[in-house]
N, C-alpha and C positions, 0 to 999 in steps of 0.2 A: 773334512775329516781326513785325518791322518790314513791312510792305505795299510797301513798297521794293527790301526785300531779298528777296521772295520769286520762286523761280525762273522762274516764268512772266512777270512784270512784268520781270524783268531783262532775259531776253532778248526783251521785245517792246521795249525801249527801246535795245537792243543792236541790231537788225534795223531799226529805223526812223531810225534816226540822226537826221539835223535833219529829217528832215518833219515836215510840219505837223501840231500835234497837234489834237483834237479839238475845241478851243474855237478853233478859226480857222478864220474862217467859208470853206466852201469855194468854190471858182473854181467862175464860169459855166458849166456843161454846152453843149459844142456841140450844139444843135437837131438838125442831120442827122442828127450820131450819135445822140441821144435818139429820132429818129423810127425810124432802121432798125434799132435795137436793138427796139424793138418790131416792127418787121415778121420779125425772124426769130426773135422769141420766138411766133410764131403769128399775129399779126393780121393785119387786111388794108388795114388805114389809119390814121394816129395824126394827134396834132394837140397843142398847146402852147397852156397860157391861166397867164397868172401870178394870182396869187393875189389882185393886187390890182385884176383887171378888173371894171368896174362891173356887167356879168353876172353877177357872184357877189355880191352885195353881198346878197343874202339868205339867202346859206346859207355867206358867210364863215366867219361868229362858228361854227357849227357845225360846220366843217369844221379850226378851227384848236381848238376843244375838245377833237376826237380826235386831233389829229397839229398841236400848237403851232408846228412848224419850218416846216411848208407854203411855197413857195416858189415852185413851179411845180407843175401839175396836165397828167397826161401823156392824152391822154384818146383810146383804142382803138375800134374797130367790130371784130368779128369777121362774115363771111357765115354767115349761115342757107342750106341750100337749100331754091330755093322751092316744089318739087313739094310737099315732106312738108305745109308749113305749107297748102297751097292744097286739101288732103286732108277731106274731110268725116268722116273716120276720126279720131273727137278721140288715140285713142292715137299712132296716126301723126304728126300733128303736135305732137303735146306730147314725145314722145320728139326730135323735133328741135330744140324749144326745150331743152330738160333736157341732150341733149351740147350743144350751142353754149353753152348757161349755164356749164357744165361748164369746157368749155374756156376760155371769156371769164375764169374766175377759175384757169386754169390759167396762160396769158398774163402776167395781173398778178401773178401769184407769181412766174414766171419771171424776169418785168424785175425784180421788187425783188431777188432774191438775184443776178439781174445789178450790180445797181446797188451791191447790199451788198460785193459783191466788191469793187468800184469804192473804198468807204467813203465813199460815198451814202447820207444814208438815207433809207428811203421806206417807205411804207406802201399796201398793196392792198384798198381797201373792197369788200365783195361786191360783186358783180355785179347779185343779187338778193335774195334769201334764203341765209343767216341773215342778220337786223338786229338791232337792238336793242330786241327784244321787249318790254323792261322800260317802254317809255315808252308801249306800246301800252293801250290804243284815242284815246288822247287828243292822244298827241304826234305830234311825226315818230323816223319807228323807222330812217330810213339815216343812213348816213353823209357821205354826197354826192351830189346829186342828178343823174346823170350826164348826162342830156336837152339843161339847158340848159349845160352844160360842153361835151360835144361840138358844138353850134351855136357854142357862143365858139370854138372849136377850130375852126373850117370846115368839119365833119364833114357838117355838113346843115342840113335847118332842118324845122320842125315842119306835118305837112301839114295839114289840117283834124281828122284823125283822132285827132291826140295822137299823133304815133309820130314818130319824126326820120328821115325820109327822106334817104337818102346818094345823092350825085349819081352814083351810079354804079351803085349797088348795091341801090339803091330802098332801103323800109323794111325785107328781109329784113334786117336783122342784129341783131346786140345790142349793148352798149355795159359799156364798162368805162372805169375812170379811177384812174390809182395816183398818188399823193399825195409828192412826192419834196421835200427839206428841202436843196435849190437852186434857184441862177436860172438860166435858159437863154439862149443866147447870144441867140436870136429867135425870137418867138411867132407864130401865126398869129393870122387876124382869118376873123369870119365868112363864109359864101358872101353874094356880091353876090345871090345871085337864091334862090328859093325852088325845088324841083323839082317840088313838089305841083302836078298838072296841076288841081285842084278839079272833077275828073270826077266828085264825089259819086257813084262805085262805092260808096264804104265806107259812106256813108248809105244808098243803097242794103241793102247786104249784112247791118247791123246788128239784130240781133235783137229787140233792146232802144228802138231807136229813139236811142240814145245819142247820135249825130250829126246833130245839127241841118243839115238843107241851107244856111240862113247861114250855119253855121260854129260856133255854138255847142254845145256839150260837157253831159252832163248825165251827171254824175263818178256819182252814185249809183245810175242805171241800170245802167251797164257795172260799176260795183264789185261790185252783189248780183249779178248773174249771170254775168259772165266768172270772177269772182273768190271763188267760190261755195265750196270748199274749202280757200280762203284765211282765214286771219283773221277777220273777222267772220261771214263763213258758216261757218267753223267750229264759231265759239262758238255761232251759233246753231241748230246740231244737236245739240251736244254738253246745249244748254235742252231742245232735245227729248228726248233722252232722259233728261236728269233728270223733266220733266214728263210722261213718261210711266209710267200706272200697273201697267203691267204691257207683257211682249211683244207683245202679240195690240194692245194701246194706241197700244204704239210702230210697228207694222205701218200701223195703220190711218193715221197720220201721214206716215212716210218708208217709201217704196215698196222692194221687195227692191233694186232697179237703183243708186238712190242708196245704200243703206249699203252696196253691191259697190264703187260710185265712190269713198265716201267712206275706205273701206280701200286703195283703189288707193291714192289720194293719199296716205296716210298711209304706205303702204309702199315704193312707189315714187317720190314727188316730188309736191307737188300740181301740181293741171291745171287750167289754164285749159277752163272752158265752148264759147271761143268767143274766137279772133284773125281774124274773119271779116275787120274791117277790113285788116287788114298783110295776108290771103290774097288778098283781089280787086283792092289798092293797082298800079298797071299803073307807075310814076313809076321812075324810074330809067335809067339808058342801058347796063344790058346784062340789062332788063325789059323795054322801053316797045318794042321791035323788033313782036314777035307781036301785042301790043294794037293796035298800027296798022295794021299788016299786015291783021288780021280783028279789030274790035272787035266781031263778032256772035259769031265764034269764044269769046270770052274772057269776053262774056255766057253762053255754054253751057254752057262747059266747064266754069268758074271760078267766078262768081257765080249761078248759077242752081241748082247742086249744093246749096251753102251755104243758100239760099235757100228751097231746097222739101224740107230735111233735117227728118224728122220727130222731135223732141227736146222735152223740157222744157227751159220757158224761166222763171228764177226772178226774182220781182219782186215789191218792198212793193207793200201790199194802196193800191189807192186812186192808186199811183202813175200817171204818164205812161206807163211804159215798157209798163203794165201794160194802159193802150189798144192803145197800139203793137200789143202782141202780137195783139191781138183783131182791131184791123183789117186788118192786113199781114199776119199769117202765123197765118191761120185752124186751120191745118195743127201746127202747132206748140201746144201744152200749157203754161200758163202757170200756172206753180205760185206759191202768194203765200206770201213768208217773210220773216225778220228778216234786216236786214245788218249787225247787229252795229256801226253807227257810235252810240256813246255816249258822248257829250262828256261829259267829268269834270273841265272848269272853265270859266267862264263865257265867257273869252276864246277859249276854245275852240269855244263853243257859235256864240258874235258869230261868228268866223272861218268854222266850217264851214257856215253858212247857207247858200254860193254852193255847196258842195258837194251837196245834199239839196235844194235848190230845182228845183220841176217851175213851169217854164213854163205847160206847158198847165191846170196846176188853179190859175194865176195868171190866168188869163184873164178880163178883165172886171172885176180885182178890183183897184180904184186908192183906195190905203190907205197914212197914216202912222203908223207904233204908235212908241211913245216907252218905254222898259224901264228899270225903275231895280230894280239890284238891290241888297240888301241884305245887314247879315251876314258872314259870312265874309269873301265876295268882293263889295266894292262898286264899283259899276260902272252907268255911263248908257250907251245908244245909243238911234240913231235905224234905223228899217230902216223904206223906203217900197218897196212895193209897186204899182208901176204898167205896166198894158200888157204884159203877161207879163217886166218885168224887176225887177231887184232890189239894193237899195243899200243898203247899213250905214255908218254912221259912229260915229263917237263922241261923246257926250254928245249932248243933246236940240235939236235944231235942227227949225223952222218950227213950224204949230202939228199937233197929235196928232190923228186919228182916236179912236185908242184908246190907254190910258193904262197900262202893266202895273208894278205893284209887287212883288215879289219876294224874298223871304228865298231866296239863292243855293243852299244845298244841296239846300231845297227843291224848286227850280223844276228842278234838276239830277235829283232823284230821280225829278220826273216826266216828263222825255224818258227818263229810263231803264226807265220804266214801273216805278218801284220804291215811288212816292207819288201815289194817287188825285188827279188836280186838283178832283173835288167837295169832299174830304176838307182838301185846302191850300185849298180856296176859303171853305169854312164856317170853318177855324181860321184864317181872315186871313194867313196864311202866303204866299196868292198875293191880289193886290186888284186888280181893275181898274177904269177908269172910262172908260165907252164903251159900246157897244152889245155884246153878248157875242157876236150872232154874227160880228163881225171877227174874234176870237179863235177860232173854229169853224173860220173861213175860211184864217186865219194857220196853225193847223195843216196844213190839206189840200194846203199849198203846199209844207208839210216831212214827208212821210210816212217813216217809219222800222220 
């Protein structure tokens, strides 16, 4: 049978008469409509960024990978309440992140089959979890990275803490953003002002030490231990128990409470360690009332709970975070483990530098290393370490402290801990020229 002739094509051509068929690009979406079709699919604020905002220019190409039509990007906050999260009971507050996650990808399903109705199309990337596990440990595994889309959207702006604080709403909420293959009649533009009062509460409150009172962020503190059941903490239990040789092995390793934790997550959702930051964050205007009211009060109540909560706190061996814990919260049990970040290609390795970079074990240590690799993947940079900061470029600029040559799967094998660097250093595999203990030093500054 002709594809023409068959009864379902007939009368959908019968019913549609002259509308427009599906290769005519569709008319502008009105904005209002776009916004309050998401406030009574559930949310409690939306916002409009077209696809060609210079905001997005780094996660463009990857967001029109997944969904080529992209057009307009619709981008949601849902409220968290703030008791559960403010709660030194991790089940309590993780059960409020898990419905609001819940819901946030309930929302974006709603507006697309709204929109499908419409013959819209569109598409609703998680919220959080599931991503696209396949690219993991090395890539990026979302699909949209929602943070800076809702700040293009007006939604908020990023407080010291990493979190997107909503003018209204403070940083309780979560964020969603569904992907629609139209333009919108008019988009919003960022907030003129920041909400982030920079009360360094959240440095304060942080376990880890992860918030630098400047302002800077030290990504692989908070990842090994907020994110400890997550992905690389996973993996790296999942090494413990392969290397252990027997029960009474794996006991003396992982304590009864963590493998009780580590099944929770696994059956219930994983959990965050520790949202201490977003719990003691005071910013927002129907937050920020009681913090000014009694800001001794919300020391009390709020941050001091968090604060002198007796827990393990997990962090690579040798790290910053790993001081931190020593000196700040004596009280607190600092267990030293792997976080599972192992780059599996060189650009990866160049890239994630700023991520694994401690400040504090860069101290005093003002050094150029020049990196040629070799092999598979060839590739130059330069990374100078000076003054506890840190800069990579590409290809070899000024002159070299120390000198690294490198066959790449090699050099790859050994942050994996999967090739001895004695072993690459006597078969010429890794060569330096320089003084070796820069190269002692250059590690201590990337603990993993």
């Amino acid at each position: 049978m002709n594809l023409a002739d068959h009864p379902t094509v007939r009368r959908f051509h019968e019913s549609h008469g002259n509308r427009p068929g599906p290769a005519d690009p569709p008319k502008p979406l009105n904005a209002a409509w776009l916004r309050q079709l998401c406030l009574d699919c559930g949310a409690d604020d939306a916002g409009l960024v077209e696809i060609s905002r210079s905001a997005l220019d780094d996660q463009r190409d990857d967001i029109l990978r997944y969904f080529p039509p992209t057009k307009t990007l619709l981008s949601f906050v849902c409220r968290m309440n703030r008791e559960p999260i403010r709660s030194p009971a991790r089940s309590v507050a993780n059960l409020e992140f898990h419905h609001t996650g819940d819901h946030v990808n309930e929302v974006a399903r709603k507006i697309v089959a709204a929109l499908e109705r419409q013959g819209v199309r569109a598409v609703n990337p998680a919220m959080g979890f599931p991503m696209e596990m396949d690219r993991f440990p090395g890539g990026k595994i979302w699909v949209v990275s929602h943070k800076p889309v809702a700040i293009a959207a007006g939604l908020g702006h990023m407080g010291i803490h990493r979190n997107v604080i909503h003018p209204r709403f403070g940083n309780f909420i979560l964020l969603g953003t569904v992907l629609i293959a139209a333009e919108a009649t008019a988009y919003d533009q960022p907030l003129s002002h920041n909400p982030c009062l920079e009360c360094k509460l959240c440095v304060a409150a942080c376990p880890v030490g992860a918030i630098a009172p400047d302002g800077q962020f030290n990504f692989s503190a908070c990842y090994t231990h907020n994110y400890r059941e997550f992905l690389g903490g996973f993996t790296d239990w999942v090494e413990q128990v392969a290397d252990s040789k027997n029960a009474l092995d794996y006991r003396k390793k992982v304590a009864d409470t963590e493998s009780a934790s580590m099944w929770q997550s696994l059956s219930f959702g994983a959990n965050y360690k520790a949202a201490y930051c977003l719990a003691v964050c005071p910013a927002g205007e129907e937050v920020i009332g009681p913090y000014l009211t009694d800001k001794a009060g919300h020391l009390r109540q709020t941050v001091r709970p968090l604060q002198e909560k007796e827990e393990t706190v997990y962090v690579v061996a040798g790290s910053d975070a790993e001081e931190h814990v020593a000196s700040r919260f004596p009280h607190k049990k600092a267990k030293r483990v792997g976080n599972g970040l192992r780059p599996r290609s060189i650009q990866r390795f160049l890239s994630g530098l700023a991520l694994t970079f401690q400040p504090g074990k860069a101290a005093g240590l003002n050094a150029v290393y020049h990196f040629t690799f070799t092999g598979k993947e060839q590739q130059e940079a330069t990374v100078s370490i000076r003054d506890g900061t840190l800069q990579v470029r590409d290809g070899h600029e000024g002159e070299a402290d120390l000198r690294v040559t490198a066959d790449s799967e090699t050099w790859l094998g050994f942050l994996a801990k999967e090739r001895s660097l004695l072993w690459a250093l006597l078969r010429r595999r890794i060569r330096i020229k320089g003084s070796p203990k820069l190269l002692v030093a250059f590690g201590k500054c990337f603990p993993s």
